[in-house]
C-alpha positions as CSV (number, residue, x, y, z in Angstrom):
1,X,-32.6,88.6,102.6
2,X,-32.2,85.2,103.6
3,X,-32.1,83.9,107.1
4,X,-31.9,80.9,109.2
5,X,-31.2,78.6,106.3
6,X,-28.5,76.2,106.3
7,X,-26.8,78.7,103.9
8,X,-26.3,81.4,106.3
9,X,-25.1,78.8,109.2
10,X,-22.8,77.5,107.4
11,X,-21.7,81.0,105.4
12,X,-21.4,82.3,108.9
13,X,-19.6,79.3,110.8
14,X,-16.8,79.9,107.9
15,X,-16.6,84.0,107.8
16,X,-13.0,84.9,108.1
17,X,-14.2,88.2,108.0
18,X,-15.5,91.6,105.8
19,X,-12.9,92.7,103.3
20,X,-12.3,96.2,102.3
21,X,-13.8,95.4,98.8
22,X,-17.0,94.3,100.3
23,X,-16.3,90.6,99.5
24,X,-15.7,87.9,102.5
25,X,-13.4,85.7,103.4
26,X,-14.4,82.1,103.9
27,X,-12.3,79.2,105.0
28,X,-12.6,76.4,103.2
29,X,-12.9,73.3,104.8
30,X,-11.8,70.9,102.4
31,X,-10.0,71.0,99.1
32,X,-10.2,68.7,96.5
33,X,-7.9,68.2,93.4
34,X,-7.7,67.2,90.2
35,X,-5.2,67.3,87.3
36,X,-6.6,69.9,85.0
37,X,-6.9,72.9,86.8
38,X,-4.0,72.4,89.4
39,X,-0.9,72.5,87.4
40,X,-0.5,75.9,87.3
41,X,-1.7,76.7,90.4
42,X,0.8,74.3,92.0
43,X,3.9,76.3,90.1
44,X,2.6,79.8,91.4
45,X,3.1,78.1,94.9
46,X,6.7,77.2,93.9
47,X,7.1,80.6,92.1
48,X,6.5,82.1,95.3
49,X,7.6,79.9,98.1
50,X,4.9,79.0,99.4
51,X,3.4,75.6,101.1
52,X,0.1,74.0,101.2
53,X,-1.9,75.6,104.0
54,X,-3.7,72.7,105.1
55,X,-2.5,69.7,103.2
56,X,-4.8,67.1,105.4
57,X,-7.9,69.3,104.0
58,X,-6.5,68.3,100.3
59,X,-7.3,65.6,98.6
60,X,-6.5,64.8,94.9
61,X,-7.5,62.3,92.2
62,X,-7.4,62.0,88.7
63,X,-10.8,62.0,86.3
64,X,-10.5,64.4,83.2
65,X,-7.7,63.7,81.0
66,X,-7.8,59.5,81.9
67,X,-8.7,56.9,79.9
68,X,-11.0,54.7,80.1
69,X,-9.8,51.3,77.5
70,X,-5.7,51.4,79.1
71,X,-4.6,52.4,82.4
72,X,-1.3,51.2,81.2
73,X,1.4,53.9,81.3
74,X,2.5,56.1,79.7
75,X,-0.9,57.4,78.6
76,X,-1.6,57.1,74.8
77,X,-2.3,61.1,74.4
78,X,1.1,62.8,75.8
79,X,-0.7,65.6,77.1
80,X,-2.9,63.9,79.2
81,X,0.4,62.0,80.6
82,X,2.1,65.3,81.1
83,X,-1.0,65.9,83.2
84,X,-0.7,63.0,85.5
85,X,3.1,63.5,85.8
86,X,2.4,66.8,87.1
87,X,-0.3,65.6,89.4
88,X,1.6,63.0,90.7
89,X,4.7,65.1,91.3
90,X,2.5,68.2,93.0
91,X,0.9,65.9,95.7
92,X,4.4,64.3,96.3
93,X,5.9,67.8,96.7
94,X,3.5,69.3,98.7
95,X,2.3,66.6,101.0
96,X,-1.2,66.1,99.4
97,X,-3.0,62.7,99.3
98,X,-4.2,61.6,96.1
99,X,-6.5,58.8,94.8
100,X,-4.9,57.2,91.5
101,X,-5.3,54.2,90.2
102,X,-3.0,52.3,92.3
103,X,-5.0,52.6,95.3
104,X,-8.0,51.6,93.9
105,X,-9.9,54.9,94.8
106,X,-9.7,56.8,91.8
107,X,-12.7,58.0,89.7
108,X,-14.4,61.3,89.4
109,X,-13.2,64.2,92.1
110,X,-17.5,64.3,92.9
111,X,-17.9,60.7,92.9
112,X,-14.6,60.3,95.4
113,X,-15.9,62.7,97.6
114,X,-18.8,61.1,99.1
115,X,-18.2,57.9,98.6
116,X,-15.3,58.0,101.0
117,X,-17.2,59.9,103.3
118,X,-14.5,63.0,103.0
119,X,-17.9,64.9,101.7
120,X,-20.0,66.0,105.4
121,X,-22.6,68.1,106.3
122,X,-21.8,71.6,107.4
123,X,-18.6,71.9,105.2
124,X,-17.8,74.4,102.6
125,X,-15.7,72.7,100.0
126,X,-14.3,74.1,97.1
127,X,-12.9,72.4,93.5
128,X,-11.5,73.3,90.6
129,X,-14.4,72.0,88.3
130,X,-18.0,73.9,88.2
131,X,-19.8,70.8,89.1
132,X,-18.6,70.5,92.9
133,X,-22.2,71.8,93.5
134,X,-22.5,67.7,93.7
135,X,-21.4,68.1,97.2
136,X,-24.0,70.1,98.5
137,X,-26.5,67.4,98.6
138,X,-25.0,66.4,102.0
139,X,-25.8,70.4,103.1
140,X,-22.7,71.4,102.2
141,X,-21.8,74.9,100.4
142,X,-19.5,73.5,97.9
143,X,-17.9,75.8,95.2
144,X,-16.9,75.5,91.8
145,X,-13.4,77.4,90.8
146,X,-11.3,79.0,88.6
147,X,-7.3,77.5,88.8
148,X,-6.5,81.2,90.2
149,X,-8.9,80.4,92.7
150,X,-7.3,76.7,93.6
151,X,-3.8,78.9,94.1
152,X,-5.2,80.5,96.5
153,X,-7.4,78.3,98.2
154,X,-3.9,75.7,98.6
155,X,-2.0,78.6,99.8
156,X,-4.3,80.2,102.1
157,X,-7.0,77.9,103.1
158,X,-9.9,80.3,102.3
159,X,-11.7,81.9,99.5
160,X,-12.6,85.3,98.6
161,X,-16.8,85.5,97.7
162,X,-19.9,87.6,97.4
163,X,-22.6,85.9,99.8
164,X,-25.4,85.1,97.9
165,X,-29.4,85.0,97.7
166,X,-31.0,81.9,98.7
167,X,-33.7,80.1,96.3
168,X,-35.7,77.2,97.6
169,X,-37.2,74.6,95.3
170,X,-39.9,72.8,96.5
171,X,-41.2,69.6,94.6
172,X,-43.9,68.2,96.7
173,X,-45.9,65.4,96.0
174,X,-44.9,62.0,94.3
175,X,-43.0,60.9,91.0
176,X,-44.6,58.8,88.8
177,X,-43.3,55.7,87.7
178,X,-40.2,55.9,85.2
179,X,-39.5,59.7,86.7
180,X,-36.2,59.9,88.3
181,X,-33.8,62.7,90.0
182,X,-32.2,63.3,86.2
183,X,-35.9,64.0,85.3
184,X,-36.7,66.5,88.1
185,X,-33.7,68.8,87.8
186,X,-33.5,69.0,84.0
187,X,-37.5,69.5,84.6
188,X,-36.6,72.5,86.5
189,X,-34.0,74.1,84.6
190,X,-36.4,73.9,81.4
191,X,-38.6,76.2,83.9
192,X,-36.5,78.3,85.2
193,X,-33.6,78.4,82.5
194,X,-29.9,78.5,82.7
195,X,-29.9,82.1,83.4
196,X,-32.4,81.9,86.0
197,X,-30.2,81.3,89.3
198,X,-27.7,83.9,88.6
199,X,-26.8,85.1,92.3
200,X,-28.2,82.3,93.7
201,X,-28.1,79.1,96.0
202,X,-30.2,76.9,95.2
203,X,-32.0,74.7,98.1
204,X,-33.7,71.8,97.4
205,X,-37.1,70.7,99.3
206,X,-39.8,69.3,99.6
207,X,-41.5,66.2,99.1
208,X,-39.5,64.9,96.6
209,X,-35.8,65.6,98.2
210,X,-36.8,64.1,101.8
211,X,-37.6,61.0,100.0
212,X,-34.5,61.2,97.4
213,X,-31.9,59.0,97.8
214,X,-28.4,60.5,98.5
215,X,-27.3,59.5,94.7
216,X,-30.6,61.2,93.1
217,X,-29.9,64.4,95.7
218,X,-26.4,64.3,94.3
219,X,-27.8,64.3,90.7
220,X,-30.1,67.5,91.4
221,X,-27.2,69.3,93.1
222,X,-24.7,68.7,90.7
223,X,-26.8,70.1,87.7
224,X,-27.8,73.1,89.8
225,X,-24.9,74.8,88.2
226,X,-26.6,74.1,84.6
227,X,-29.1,76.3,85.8
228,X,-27.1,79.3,86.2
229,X,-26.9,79.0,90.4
230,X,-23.2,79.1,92.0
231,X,-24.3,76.1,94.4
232,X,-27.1,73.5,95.3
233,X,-28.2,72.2,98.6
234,X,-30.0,69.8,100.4
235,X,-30.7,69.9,104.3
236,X,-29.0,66.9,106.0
237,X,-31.4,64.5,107.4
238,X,-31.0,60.8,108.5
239,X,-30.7,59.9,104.9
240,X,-27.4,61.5,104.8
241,X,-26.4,59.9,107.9
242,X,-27.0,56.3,106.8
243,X,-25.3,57.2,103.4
244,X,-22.2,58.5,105.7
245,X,-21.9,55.9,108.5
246,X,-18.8,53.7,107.8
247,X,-17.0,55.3,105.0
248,X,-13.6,55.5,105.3
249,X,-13.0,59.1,106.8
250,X,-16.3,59.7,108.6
251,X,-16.5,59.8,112.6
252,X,-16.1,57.2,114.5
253,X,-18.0,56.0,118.5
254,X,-18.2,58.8,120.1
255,X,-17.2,61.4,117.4
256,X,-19.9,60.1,115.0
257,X,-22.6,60.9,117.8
258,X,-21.0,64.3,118.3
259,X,-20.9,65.0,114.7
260,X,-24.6,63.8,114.2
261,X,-26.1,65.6,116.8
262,X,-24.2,69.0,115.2
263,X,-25.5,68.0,111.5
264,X,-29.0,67.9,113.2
265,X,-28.5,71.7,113.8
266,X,-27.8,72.5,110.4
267,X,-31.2,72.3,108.3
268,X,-33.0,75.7,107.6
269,X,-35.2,76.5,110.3
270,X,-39.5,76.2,110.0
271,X,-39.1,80.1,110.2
272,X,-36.4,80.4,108.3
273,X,-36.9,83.5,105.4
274,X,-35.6,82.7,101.6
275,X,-34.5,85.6,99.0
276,X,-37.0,83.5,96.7
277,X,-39.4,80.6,97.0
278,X,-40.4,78.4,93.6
279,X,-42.9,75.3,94.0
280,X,-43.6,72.8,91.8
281,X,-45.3,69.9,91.6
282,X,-44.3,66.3,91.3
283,X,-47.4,64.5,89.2
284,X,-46.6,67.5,86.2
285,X,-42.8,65.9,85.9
286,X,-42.1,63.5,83.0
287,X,-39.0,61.6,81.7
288,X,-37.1,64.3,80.1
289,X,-35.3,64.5,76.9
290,X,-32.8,67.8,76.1
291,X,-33.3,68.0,72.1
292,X,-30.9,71.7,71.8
293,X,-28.2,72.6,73.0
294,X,-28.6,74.1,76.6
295,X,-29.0,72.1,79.3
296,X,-32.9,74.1,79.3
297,X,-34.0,73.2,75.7
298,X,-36.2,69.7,77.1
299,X,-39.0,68.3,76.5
300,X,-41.0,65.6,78.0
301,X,-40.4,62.3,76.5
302,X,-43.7,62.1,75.1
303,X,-43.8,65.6,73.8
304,X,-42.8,67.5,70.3
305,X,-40.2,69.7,69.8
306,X,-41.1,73.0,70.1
307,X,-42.7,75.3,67.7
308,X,-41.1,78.6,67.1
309,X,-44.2,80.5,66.4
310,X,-45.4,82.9,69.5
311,X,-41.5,82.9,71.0
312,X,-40.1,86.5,71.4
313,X,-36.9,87.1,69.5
314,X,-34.3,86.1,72.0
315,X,-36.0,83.1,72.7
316,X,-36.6,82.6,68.7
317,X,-33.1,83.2,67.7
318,X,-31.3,80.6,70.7
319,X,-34.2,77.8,69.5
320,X,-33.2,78.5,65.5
321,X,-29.1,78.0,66.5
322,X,-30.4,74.8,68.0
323,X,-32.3,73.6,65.8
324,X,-29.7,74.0,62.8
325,X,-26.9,72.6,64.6
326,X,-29.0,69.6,66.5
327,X,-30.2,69.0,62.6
328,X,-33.8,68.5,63.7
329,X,-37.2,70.3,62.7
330,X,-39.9,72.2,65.0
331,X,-42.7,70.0,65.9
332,X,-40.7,66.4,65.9
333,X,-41.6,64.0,68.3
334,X,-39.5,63.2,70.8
335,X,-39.5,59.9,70.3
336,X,-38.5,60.1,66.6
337,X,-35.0,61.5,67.4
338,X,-32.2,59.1,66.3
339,X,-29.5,58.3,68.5
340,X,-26.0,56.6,67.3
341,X,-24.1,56.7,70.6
342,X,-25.5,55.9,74.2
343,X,-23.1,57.0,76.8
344,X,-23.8,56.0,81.1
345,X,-21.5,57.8,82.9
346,X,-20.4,61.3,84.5
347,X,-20.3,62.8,88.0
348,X,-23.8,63.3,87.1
349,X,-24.8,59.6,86.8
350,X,-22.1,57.3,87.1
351,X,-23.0,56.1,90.7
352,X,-24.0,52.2,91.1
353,X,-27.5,53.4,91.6
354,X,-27.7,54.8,87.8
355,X,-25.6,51.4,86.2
356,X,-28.7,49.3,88.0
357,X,-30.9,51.7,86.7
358,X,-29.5,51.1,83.3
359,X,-28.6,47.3,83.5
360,X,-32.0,46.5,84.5
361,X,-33.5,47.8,80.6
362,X,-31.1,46.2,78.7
363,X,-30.9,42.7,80.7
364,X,-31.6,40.3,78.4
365,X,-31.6,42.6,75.1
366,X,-29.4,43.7,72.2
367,X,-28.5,47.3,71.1
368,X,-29.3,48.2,67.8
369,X,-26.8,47.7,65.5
370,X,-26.1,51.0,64.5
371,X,-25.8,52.4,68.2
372,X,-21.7,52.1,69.8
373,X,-22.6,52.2,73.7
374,X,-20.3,52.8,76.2
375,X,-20.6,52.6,80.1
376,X,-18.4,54.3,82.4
377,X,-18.1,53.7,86.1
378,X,-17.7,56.8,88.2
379,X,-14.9,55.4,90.3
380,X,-13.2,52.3,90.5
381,X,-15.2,51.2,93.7
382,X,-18.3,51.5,91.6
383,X,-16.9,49.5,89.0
384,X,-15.9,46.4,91.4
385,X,-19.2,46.5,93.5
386,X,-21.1,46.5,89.9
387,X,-19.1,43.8,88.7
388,X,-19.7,41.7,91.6
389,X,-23.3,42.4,90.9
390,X,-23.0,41.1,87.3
391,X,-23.8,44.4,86.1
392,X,-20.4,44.3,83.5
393,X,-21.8,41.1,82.0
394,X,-25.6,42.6,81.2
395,X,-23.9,45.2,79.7
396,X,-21.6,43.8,77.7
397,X,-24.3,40.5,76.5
398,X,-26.8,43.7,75.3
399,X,-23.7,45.3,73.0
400,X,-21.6,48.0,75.5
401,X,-18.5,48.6,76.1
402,X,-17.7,48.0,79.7
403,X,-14.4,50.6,81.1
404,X,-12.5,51.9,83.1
405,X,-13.2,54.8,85.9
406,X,-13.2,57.8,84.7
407,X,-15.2,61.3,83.3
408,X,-15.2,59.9,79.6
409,X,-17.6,61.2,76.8
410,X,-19.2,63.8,79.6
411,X,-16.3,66.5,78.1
412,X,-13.8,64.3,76.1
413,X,-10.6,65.7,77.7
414,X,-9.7,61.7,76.7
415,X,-10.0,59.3,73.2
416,X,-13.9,59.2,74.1
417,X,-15.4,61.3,72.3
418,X,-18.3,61.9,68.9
419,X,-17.1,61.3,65.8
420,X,-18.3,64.1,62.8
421,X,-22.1,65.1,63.5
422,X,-23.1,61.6,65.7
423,X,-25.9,62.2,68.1
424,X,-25.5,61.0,71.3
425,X,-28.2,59.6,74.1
426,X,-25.8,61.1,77.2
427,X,-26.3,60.9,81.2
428,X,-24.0,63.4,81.7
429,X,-24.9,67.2,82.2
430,X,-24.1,69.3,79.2
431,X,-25.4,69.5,75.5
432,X,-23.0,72.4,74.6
433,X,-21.8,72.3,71.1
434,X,-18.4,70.6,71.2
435,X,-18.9,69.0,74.7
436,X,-18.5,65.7,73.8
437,X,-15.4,66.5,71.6
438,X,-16.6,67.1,68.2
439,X,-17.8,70.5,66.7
440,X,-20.5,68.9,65.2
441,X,-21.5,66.1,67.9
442,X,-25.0,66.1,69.4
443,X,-26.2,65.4,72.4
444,X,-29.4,64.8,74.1
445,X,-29.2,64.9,78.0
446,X,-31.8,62.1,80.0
447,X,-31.7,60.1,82.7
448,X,-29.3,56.6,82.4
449,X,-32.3,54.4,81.9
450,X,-33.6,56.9,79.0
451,X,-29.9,56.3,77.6
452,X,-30.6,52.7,77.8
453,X,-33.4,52.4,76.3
454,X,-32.8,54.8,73.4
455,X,-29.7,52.3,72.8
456,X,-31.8,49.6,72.4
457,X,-34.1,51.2,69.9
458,X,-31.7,53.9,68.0
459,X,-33.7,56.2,69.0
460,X,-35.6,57.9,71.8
461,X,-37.7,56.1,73.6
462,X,-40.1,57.1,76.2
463,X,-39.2,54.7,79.1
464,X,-42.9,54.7,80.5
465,X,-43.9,52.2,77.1
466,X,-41.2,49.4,78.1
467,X,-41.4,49.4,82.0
């Protein structure tokens, strides 16, 4: 059983209490919103008469459904307009600031978050969209949820949970050159799987995470749910602080010293006892390539495809679906695989970090012709601060399309999306069949400067042989 980690201070800072089903009760500290998965739990407010509990702890902005060619309105797709009708109307109604375009804060709900310094250490923070496990890489307990679950976290302020087991990943040592945060968590999926934090927290040490930047630590966290656990941490340190100091609603004088000198208390303890420990280390991590079609099925880039020879039958059966939908053979190189779409963007990899990352392989260069790139700001402040870089004008000189703020190709809930069986170099998070919005797509998950350079090749490319 876990104790003294930053889990259980924070799990127990936030218990409402023990229900009689065994479950707890934990306040949430701050909600945020979006426009897919709070429609109908705004109407089951209204059905019932019922407020927002704590509307200054709600927060709302719109990511899914908008596009990212035309903010002009009415939206193209009438559904998606519906949607931001609705969401427009529900934070009206009920007293909830949101983020649109207008104000010139809107992007994706986990991009939002911490760049205006709503997302703080010690908070638990739910959303209605699985990848909120972003959050925790300020030491957060930030939950994923159902629309049932954002009902009842507007009306009541609190959640209903099993406490869970605590896992912590070490990575110790250093990354080689060309090895990034999108490398070291699709690196530890492949070893543990997507099954293998069921029940789980994930936290995050080592070597590695102190010296991660707050954009890589939000990479790593916001994949952990890929891998099957319910959230991913990180232990605040001064990197958060710095990340955090001057952003629009964090403390201010003498509140910021108070607030910094509780974060401080907040890291696991030297002492502290974990549910499960894992270690591994940093030199053995590669630039990684998905080739299936779980976010587990990797290889390094300068790997083959794996054999199915010696696999027990489970393990033989999921590689065989893969390989007859991804269309590839056992024993491929990596490097071979063709790609005909590059996509930068996502909650996973649509910070400013990850479009420098990108810009800086393609300066100067051309896509091949037969690749349609698209890049995708997380929010509309990354978009201006990379324009004012330049950033817009690299990518559009090497062949991109340059948009607007948004989620994009990451689940195509909007016009982007693969076109028949098009096989697509992605920074986003999920290689599910029909994730990027056809039945036949396919997508290979790496890291935003993998995406770049397989967009200049039309095909994989190990970014080690062009640094």
């Amino acid at each position: 059983m876990a104790e003294k980690t930053l889990y259980n201070k924070v799990w127990d800072a936030h218990n409402v209490g023990l229900l009689p089903t065994g479950q707890n009760q934990i306040l949430i500290g701050l909600h945020l919103v979006h426009e897919v998965t709070s429609p109908q739990a705004f109407d089951a407010l209204r059905e019932e008469g019922l407020s927002v509990a704590f509307p200054d702890r709600t927060f709302a902005t719109c990511d899914h459904i908008v596009p990212t060619t035309s903010l002009q309105r009415p939206f193209d797709d009438g559904q998606a307009e519906l949607m931001m009708e609705a969401l427009e109307k529900n934070t009206k109604d009920f007293g909830i600031t949101f983020y649109d375009p207008p104000s010139g804060k809107q992007g994706v709900v986990h991009i939002v978050g911490p760049e205006t310094g709503l997302t703080q250490p010690g908070m638990t923070i739910a959303c209605g969209d699985s990848h909120t496990s972003t959050h925790g890489a300020f030491g957060t307990l930030a939950f994923g949820i159902g629309t049932s679950q954002v009902r009842d976290v507007l009306a009541t302020g609190c959640l209903t949970m099993d406490e869970l087991k605590v896992r912590r990943i070490e990575v110790n040592g250093e990354l080689s050159p060309g090895v990034t945060p999108k490398d070291v968590i699709l690196y530890i999926i492949n070893r543990l799987g997507v099954r293998g934090g069921l029940g789980f927290a994930y936290e995050y040490g080592g070597d590695v995470f102190d010296s991660m930047s707050m954009e890589g630590r939000m990479t790593v966290c916001n994949m952990s749910i890929e891998g099957g656990a319910r959230i991913g941490y990180v232990n605040p340190d001064e990197t958060t602080f710095a990340y955090l100091k001057g952003k629009e609603h964090s403390p201010e004088g003498d509140a910021w010293d108070r607030a910094v000198t509780w974060w401080k208390t907040l890291p696991s303890e030297s002492d502290a006892q974990y549910d499960d420990v894992v270690r591994f280390d940093a030199s053995e991590i590669s630039p990684m390539v998905t080739w299936g079609i779980t976010p587990a099925q990797s290889v390094a880039a300068d790997e083959n495809l794996p054999l199915l020879e010696g696999l027990d039958e489970n393990r033989k059966k999921s590689y065989e679906e893969a390989y007859a939908h991804m269309k590839l053979t056992p024993g491929q190189k990596a490097v071979d695989l063709p790609v005909q779409v590059a996509f930068i963007g996502s909650c996973t990899n649509g910070r400013i970090t990850d479009l420098r990352a990108a810009a800086e392989v393609v300066k100067g260069k051309k896509i091949d012709p037969g690749v349609r790139g698209i890049v995708v700001p997380g929010s509309i402040p990354v978009r201006l601060q990379a324009m004012e870089e330049g950033l817009d004008k690299i990518f559009e000189e090497a062949g991109f399309e340059w948009r607007q703020a948004g989620c994009s190709m990451c689940l195509a809930m909007n016009p982007d999306k693969l076109q028949g069986d098009e096989i697509s170099a992605s920074s986003s998070n999920r290689n599910f069949i029909g994730r990027q919005g056809s039945p036949n797509g396919r997508t290979l998950l790496m890291s935003p400067a993998m995406v770049a350079a397989a967009a200049l090749a039309g095909h994989v490319q190990d970014i080690r042989e062009i640094m």
